[in-house]
C-alpha angles and dihedrals in degrees: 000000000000092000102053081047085065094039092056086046095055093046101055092043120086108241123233100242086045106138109268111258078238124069103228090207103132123257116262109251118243121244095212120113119246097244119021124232121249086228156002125300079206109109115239122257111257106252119241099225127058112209123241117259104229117208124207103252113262116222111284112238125254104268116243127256101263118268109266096016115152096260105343093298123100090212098072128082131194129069144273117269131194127265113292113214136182150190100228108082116248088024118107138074106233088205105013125180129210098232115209099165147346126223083351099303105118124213126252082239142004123278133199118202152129117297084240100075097020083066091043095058088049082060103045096046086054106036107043110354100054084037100054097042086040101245093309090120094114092158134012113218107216132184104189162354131154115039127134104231143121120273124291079353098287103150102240096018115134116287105281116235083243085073091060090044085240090121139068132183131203126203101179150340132241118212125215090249084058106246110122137198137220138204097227093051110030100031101153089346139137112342093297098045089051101051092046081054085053094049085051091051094044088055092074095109110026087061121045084223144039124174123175152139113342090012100115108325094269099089108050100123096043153037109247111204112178135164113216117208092205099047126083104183118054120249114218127177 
């Protein structure tokens, strides 16, 4: 009896060398690294299409008088003529035009003179005439250029600049409503007569000479614009 008592105790108790509840097989190490990296090791695919390098723009160069163009300047219109030559010394024009209009304003007559003032009066008709009548110049009334002479007329006077084609005088203007305008008769006069006195006036510079009204008494009709070749500094009056 005593010894089923025992047999029963040692049944219900836990013994001692019973398996743990927990396996204490080790954990499996993780692969992963200790700090992960921001990005692949991979290397990238090559794109297919290689961007286009952009340059800043360069400065554009200054474009070229137009082919054909009455001494190099659109604004002119007229023709080449061949050397004019002379046998009074200082007369003559090595590579003369025959001048018909400027900035599209034609001249009341043909004109034949040097490119220098022939480019000056461009210049001066766009820049200050058409401006200052507010584009009305619909014709510029002219009374000479080219002819070899002395100077203001005076038989045995220096060589004129006229006789270099180096000169042009106006006498008037004609407006696009067909009212016109001298220089003997409307000379700082009216509206009109005044603003042609102040294109006149605006020329010293453009021109190396400007001789006019109450100048020195040879120019009283007309408006005398000239380019000198042996003056640096312009002479108005």
């Amino acid at each position: 009896m005593r010894r089923l008592a025992l047999a029963a105790l040692l049944t219900a108790a836990s013994p001692l060398w019973a398996a743990p509840e927990v396996s204490p097989r080790p954990h499996t190490r993780s692969l992963a690294p200790a700090v992960a990296l921001d990005y692949s090791l991979r290397p990238m695919p090559r794109p297919t299409i290689v961007p286009k390098l952009v340059l800043p723009p360069s400065v554009a160069p200054a474009p070229k008088a137009a082919t054909g163009a009455l001494c190099g300047v659109a604004g002119l219109g007229g023709k080449p003529l061949p050397a004019r030559r002379s046998t009074t010394t200082g007369c003559g024009i090595e590579d003369p035009v025959e001048v018909t209009s400027v900035q599209g304003v034609p001249l009341s007559l043909p004109l034949e003179l040097d490119c220098s003032v022939a480019k000056a009066m461009n210049d001066w008709v766009r820049t200050v005439l058409q401006p200052t009548f507010e584009q009305r110049v619909r014709r510029i009334d002219v009374a000479g250029g080219y002819v070899c002479r002395g100077r203001n007329n005076v038989p045995g006077a220096k060589v004129s600049e006229h006789g270099r084609g180096r000169a042009i005088d106006v006498s008037g203007l004609t407006f696009t409503d067909g009212r016109s305008v001298t220089v003997a008769r409307d000379w700082n006069k009216g509206r009109d007569g005044q603003l042609m006195a102040r294109s006149y006036k605006a020329g010293c510079g453009i021109f190396g000479t400007t001789l006019g009204p109450g100048s020195d008494g040879y120019h009283e009709d007309h408006m005398h614009f000239d380019m000198p070749s042996n003056r640096r500094s312009p002479y108005c009056r």
